[in-house]
C-alpha positions as CSV (number, residue, x, y, z in Angstrom):
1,X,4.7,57.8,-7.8
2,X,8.3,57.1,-8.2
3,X,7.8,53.5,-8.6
4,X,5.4,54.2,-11.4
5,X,7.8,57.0,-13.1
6,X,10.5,54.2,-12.7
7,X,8.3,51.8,-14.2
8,X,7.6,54.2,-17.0
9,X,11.1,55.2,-17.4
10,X,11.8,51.2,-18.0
11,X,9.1,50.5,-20.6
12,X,10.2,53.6,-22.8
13,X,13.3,52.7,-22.6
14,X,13.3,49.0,-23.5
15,X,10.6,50.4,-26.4
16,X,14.2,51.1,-28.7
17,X,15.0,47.5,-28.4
18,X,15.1,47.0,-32.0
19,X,15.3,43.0,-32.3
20,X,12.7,41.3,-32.5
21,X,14.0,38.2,-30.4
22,X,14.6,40.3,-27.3
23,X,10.9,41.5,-27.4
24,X,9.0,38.7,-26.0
25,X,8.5,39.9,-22.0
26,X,7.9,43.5,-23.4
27,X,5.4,42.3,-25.8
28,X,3.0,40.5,-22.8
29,X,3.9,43.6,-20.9
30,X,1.9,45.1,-23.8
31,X,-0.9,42.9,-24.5
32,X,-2.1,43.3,-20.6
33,X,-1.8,46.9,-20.4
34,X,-3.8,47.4,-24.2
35,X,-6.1,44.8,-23.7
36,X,-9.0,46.9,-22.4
37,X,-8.3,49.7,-25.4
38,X,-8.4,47.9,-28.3
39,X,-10.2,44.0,-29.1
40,X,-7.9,43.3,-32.0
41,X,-4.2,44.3,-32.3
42,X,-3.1,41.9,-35.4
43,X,-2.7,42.9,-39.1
44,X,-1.7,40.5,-41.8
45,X,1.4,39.9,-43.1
46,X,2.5,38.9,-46.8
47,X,6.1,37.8,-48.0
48,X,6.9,36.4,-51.4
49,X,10.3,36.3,-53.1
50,X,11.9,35.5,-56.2
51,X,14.1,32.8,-55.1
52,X,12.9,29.3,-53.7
53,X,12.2,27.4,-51.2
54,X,12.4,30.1,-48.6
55,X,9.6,29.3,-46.1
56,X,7.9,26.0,-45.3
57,X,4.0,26.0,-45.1
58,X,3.2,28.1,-41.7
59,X,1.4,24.7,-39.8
60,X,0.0,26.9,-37.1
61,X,-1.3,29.9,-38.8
62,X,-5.0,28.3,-38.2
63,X,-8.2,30.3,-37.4
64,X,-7.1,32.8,-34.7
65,X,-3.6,31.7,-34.1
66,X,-1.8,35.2,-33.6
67,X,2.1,35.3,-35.2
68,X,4.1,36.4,-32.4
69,X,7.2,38.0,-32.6
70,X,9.8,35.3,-32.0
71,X,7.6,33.1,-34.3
72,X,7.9,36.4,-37.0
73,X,11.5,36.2,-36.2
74,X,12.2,32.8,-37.4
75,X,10.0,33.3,-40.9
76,X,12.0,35.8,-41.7
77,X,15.7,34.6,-40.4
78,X,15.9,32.9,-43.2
79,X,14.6,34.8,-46.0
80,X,16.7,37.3,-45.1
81,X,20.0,35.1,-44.4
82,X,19.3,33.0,-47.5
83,X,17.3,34.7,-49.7
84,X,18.1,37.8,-51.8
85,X,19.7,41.0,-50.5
86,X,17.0,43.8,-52.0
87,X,14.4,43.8,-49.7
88,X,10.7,45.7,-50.5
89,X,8.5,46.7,-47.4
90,X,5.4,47.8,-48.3
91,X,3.6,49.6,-45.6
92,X,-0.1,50.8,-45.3
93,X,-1.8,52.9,-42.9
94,X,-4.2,50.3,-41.9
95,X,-5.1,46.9,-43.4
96,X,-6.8,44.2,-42.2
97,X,-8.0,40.6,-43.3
98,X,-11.5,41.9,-43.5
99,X,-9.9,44.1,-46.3
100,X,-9.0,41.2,-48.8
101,X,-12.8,39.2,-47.6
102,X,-14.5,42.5,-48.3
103,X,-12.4,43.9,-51.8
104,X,-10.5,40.8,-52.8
105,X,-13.3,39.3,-55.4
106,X,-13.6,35.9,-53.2
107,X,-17.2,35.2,-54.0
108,X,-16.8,34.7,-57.6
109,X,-16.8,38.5,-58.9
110,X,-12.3,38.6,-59.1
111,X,-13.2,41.0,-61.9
112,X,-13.9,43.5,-59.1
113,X,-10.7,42.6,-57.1
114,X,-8.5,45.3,-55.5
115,X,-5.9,42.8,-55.4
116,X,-5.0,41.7,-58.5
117,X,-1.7,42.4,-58.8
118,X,-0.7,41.2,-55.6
119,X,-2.6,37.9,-56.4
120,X,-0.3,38.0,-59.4
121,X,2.9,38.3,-57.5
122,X,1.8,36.1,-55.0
123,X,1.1,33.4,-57.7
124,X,4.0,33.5,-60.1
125,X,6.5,34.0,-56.9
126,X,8.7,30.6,-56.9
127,X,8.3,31.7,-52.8
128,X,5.5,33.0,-50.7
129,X,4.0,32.7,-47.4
130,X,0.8,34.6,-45.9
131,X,0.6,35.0,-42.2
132,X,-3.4,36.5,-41.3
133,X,-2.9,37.5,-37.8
134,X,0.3,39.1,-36.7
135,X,1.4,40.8,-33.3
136,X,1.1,44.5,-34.2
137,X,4.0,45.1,-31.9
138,X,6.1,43.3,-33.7
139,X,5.5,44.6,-37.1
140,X,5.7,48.1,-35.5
141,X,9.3,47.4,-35.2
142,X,9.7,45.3,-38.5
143,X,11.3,48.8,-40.5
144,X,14.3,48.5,-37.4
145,X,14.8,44.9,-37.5
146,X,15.1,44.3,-41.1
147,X,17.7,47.3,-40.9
148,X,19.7,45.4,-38.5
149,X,19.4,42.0,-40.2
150,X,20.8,43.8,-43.6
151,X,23.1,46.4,-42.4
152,X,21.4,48.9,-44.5
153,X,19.3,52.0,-43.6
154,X,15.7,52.1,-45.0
155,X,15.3,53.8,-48.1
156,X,11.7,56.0,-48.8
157,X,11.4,55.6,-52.4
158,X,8.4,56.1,-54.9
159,X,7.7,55.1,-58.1
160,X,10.4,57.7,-59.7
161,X,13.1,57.7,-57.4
162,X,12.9,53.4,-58.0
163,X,13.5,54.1,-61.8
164,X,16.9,56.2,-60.8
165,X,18.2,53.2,-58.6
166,X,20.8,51.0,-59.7
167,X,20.5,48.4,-57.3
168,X,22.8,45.5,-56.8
169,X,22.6,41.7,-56.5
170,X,25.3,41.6,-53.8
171,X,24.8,44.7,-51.9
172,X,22.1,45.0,-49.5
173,X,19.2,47.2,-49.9
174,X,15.7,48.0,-47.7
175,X,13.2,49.9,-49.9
176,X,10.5,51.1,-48.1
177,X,7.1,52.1,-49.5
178,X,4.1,54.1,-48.0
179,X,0.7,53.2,-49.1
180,X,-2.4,55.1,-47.7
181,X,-5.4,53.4,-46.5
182,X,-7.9,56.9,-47.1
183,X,-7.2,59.3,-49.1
184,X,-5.9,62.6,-47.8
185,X,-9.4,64.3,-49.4
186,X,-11.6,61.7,-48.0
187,X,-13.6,61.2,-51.0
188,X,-12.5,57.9,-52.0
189,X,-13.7,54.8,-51.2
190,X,-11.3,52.4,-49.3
191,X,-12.1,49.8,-52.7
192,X,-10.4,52.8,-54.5
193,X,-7.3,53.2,-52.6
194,X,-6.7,49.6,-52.2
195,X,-6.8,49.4,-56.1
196,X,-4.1,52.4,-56.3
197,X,-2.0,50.7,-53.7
198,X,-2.5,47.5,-55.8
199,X,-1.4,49.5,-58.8
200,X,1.9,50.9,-57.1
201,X,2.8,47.5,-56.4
202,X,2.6,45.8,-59.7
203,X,4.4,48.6,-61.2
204,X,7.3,48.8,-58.5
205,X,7.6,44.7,-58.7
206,X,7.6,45.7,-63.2
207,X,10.3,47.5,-62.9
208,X,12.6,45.3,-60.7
209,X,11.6,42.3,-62.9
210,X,12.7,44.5,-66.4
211,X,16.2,45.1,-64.5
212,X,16.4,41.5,-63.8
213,X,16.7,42.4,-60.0
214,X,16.1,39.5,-57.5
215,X,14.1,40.7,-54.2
216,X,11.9,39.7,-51.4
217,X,8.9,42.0,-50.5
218,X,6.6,42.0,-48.0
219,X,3.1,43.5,-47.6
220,X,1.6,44.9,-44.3
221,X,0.6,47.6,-41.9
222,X,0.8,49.8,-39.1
223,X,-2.5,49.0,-37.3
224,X,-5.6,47.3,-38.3
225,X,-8.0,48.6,-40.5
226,X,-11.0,47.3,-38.9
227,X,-11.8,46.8,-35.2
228,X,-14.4,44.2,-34.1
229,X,-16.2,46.3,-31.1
230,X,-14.5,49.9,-30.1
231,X,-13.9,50.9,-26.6
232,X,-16.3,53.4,-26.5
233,X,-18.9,50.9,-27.3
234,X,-17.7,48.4,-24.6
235,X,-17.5,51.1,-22.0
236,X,-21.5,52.6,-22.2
237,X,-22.4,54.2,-25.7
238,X,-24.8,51.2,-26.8
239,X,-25.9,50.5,-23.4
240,X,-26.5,47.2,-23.6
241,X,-25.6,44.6,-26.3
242,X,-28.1,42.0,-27.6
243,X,-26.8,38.9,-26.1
244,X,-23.6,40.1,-25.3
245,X,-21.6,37.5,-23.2
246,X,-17.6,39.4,-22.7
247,X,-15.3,35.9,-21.8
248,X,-11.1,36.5,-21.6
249,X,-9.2,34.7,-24.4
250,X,-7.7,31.3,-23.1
251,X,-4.3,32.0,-23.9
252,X,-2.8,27.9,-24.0
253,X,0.2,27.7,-22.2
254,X,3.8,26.4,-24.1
255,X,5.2,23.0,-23.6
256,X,8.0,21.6,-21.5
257,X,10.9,21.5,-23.9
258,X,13.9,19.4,-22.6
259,X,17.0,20.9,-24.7
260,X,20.6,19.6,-25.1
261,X,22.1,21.3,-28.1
262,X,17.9,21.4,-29.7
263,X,14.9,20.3,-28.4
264,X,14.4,17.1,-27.6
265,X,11.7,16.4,-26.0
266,X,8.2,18.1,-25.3
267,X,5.7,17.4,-22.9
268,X,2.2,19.6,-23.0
269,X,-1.3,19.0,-21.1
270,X,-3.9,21.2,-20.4
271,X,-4.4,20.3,-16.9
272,X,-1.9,18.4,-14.4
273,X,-2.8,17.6,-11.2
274,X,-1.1,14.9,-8.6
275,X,-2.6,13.7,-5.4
276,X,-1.2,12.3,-2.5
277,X,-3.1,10.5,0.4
278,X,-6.3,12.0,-1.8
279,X,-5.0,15.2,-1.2
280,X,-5.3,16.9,-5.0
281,X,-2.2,19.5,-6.1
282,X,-2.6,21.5,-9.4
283,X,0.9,21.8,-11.2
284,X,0.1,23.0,-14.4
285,X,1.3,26.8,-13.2
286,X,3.6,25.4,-11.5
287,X,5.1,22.8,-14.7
288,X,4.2,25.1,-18.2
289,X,5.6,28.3,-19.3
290,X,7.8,28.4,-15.9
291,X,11.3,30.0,-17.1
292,X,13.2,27.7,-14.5
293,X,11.9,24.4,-14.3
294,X,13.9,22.2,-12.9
295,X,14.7,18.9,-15.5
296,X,17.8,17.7,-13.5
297,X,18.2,14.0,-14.7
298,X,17.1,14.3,-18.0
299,X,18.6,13.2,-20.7
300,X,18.3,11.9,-24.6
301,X,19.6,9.5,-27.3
302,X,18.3,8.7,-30.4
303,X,17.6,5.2,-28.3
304,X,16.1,5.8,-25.1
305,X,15.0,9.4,-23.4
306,X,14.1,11.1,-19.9
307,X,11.8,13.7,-18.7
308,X,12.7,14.1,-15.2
309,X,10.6,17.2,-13.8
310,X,11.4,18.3,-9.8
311,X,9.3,20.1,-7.9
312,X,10.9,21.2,-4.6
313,X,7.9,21.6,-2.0
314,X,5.3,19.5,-3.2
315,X,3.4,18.0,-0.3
316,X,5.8,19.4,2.2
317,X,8.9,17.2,0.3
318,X,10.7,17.1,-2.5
319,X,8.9,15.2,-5.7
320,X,10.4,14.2,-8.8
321,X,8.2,12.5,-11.7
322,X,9.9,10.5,-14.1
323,X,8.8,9.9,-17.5
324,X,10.5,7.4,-19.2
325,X,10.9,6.7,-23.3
326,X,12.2,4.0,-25.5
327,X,12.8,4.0,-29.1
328,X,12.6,0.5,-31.3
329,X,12.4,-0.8,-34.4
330,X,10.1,-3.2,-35.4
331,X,10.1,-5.4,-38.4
332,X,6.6,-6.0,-38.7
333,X,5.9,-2.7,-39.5
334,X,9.4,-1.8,-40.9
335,X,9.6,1.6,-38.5
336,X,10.2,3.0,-35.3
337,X,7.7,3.1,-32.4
338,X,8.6,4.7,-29.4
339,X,6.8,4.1,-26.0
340,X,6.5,5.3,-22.2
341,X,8.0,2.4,-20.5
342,X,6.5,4.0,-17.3
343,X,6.2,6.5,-14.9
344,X,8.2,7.0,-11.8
345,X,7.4,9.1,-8.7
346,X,10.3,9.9,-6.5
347,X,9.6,11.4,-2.6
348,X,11.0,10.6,0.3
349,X,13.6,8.4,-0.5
350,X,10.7,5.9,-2.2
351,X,9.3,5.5,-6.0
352,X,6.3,4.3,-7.0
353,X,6.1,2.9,-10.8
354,X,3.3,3.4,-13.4
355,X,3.2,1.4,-15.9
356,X,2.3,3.4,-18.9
357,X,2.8,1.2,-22.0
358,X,0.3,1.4,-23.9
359,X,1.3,5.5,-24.7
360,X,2.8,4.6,-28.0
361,X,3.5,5.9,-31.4
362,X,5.6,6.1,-34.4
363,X,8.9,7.7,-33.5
364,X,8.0,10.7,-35.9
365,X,4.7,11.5,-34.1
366,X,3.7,12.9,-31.2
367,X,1.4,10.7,-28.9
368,X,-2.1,12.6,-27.2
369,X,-4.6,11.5,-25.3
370,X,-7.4,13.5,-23.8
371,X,-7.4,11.9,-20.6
372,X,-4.7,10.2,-18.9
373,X,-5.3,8.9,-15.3
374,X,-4.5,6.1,-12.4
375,X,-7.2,6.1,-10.6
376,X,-9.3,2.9,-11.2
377,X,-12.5,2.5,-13.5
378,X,-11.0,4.7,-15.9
379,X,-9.5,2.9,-18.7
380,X,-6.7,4.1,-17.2
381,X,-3.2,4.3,-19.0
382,X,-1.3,4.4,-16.2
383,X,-1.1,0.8,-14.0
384,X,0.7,0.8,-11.0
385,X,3.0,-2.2,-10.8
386,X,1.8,-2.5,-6.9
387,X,-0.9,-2.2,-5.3
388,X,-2.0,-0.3,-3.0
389,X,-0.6,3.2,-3.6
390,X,-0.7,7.0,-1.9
391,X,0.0,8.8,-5.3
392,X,-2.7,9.3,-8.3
393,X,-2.3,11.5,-11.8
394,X,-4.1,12.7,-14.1
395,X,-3.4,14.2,-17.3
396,X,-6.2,16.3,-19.5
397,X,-5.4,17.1,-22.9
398,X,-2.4,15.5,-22.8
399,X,0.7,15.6,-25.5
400,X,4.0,14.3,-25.5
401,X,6.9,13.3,-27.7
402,X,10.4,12.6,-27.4
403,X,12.1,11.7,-30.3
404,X,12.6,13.4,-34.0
405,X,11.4,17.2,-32.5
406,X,11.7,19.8,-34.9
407,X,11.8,22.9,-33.1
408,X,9.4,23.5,-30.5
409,X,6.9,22.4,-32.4
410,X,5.0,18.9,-32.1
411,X,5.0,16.1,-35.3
412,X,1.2,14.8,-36.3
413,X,-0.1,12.7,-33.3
414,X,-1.2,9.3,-33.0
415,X,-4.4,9.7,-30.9
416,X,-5.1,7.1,-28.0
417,X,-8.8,7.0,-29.0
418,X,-10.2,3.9,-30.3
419,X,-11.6,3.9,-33.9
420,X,-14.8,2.7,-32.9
421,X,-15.9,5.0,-30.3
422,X,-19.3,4.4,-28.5
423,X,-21.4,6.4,-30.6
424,X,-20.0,4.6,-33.8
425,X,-21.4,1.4,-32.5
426,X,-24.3,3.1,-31.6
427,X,-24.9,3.9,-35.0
428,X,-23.8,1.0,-37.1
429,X,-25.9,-1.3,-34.3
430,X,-28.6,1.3,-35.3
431,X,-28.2,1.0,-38.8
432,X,-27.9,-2.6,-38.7
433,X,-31.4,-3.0,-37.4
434,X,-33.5,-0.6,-39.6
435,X,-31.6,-2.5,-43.0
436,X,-32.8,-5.7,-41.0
437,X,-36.8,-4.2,-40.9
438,X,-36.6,-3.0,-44.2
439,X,-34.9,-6.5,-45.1
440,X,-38.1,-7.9,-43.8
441,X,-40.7,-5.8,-45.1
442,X,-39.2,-6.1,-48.6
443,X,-39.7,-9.9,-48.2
444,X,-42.9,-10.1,-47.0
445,X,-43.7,-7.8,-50.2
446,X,-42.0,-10.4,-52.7
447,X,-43.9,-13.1,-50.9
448,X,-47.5,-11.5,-51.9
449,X,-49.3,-13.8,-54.4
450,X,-52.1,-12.5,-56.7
451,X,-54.7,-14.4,-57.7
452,X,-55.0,-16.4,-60.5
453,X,-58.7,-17.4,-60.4
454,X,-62.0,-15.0,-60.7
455,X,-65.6,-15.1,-60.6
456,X,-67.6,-15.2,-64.2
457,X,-70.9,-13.2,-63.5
458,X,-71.8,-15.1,-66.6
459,X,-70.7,-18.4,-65.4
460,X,-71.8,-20.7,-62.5
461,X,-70.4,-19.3,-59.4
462,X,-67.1,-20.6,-57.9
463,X,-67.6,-23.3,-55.6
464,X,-65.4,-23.4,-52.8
465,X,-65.2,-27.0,-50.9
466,X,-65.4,-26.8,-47.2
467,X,-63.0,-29.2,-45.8
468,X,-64.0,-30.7,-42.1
């Protein structure tokens, strides 16, 4: 019981922790203890501005990528940093991306849209990003950290308190404006108060543009609007659910990042496993997301690069794998390639080399490869300079790239697989041989001759001469 109060006691009080940088353990202490309440916890998140050139295209904001908040954190760094000093929050009750599919007009009827001034904004703002799927943790505590990024306390303001403001350029400002999702009678549709919230916006962004005021607003909520299956239904309620199949969310684990003064290099696969004497060790726990890997004797130029990655009891000895980079350019094709020279293993005072050059791409690309192995009868890229050897690898889903890394983040890759796969050749062989019977058939049907004499039932008959 005391444990628990103290646990308690530790997760209230890091819950005041108003940056959103220092939220990361707190925020998977979160997700695991309100997993089995609720199936979503994201709502979306929309920032435009009046100035330009404020956020780069979001590249990872695909289908069911989640915004964390560290990832929130740098969108809004430099908005905030560059960018101008008024800030609008707009907050709802409850919004979801189901709410613009549902009252946004997107099949064709935008007459009916609940939207329309915020596709407006959106449109004629020089800046504007939209982010579907944030961590509702972190935009729970979005009010606080924009209050500690401008030095400014937020403001409640409505409509008529705006028009009294006299804001300036220079001096910060945090407006903050409540929009409701239902109305407090109930009566009204949610298409109805969607369309008032739309019309509070377009009047409040009016009157900053008629003074002239530069600003960056942002639109969002503090849960979602619509949840996919409730936890009364999941618990009993239905009974059972047609074809229901309950799986865990495969939650991909970050890459290596090698870091001098930024990162440098970054190493990712979805499975890593080593064996010694045929004796198979799993280190992708033991290599991704691990706070303290070791990367002693690593290092980086714009030239040539290091992984080194240590692992201290690894078949009852010490084992360090080496991964080895060079950067060149090459006339031909007027850029830089870099390559894996190879692969060393280093254990008991011995190293075994892998030759691994054919893991190659333009120096701004990333290079991956779905599978990566030794062993023989493989198409293995990884050749070990001597034969025999005790140690085999093998890489699934593998990534890597160590030169021009922009963040944590990898560049475009060059894929290892062949253009021509199997099943291309397959088909063109395919192909190939019906054009070749049709070819055929369409020849034979040219060749066809009609006949150019008859029989006159008026006229002798036509004598044919037998020839012996």
């Amino acid at each position: 019981m005391a444990a628990a109060a103290a646990v308690a006691r530790e997760r209230a009080g890091e819950r005041q922790v108003p940056a959103l940088g220092r939220m990361r353990w707190l925020s998977l202490v979160l997700v695991v203890t309100a997993a089995a309440v609720t199936a979503e916890q994201q709502v979306p998140l929309v920032l435009w501005s009046s100035d330009r050139d404020l956020w780069a295209p979001a590249a990872d904001t695909h289908e069911g990528h989640i915004t964390s908040d560290l990832q929130l954190s740098t969108y809004l760094d430099p908005a905030l940093e560059l960018g101008p000093r008024n800030v609008l929050l707009f907050l709802q009750d409850k919004l979801s991306v189901e709410d613009f599919t549902a009252y946004g007009g997107v099949f064709g009827n935008k007459q009916d849209s609940a939207f329309s001034n915020l596709e407006n904004a959106l449109t004629l703002a020089p800046s504007s990003l939209v982010l579907p799927a944030v961590d509702w943790y972190a935009v729970s505590t979005l009010t606080t950290y924009l209050q500690e990024k401008l030095g400014a306390s937020p403001l409640h303001v409505d409509l008529a308190t705006l028009r009294e403001l006299k804001l300036n350029a220079s001096l910060p400002a945090l407006l903050l404006i409540r929009l409701p999702y239902t109305a407090s009678s109930g009566l009204m549709a949610p298409r109805e108060v969607l369309t008032g919230n739309d019309e509070v916006i377009g009047q409040v962004l009016s009157t900053l543009q008629s003074e002239a005021v530069p600003y960056t607003a942002a639109l969002t909520a503090v849960r979602p609007s619509r949840v996919a299956r409730e936890a009364t239904l999941v618990s009993g309620g239905l009974g059972r659910q047609l074809l229901e199949k309950t799986t865990q969310a495969d939650v991909p684990h970050p890459p290596v990042s090698y870091n001098d003064t930024a990162p440098r290099i970054l190493f990712w696969a979805q499975n890593f496993s080593v064996a010694y004497n045929k004796q198979w060790k799993d280190l992708t726990s033991l290599t991704f997301g691990v706070q303290h890997l070791n990367l002693t004797g690593s290092f980086w130029n714009s030239s040539a690069a290091v992984l080194s990655l240590t692992y201290p009891q690894l078949f009852g000895t010490m084992v360090t794998f080496k991964f080895i980079f060079a950067n060149r350019f090459y006339p031909v094709s007027a850029r830089h390639w870099f390559n894996m020279e190879r692969l060393e293993v280093h254990s008991n005072d011995s190293i075994t080399y892998f030759n691994a050059s054919q893991i190659t791409a333009p120096s701004t690309y990333s290079f991956h490869c779905q599978f990566v192995s030794s062993t023989s009868g493989s198409n293995s890229l990884l050749v070990l300079y001597t034969q025999p050897s005790l140690w085999q690898l093998t890489l699934r889903d593998f990534q890597i790239q160590a030169f021009n890394v922009t963040g944590e983040r990898f560049s475009y890759a060059s894929d290892c697989a062949a253009f021509f796969s199997p099943g291309i050749w397959m088909g063109l062989l395919t192909s190939l041989f019906l054009l070749f019977i049709f070819t055929y058939g369409l020849h034979m049907i040219l060749s066809l001759k009609t006949m150019d004499r008859f029989d006159d039932h008026k006229g002798p008959a036509i004598a044919l001469t037998q020839i012996v």
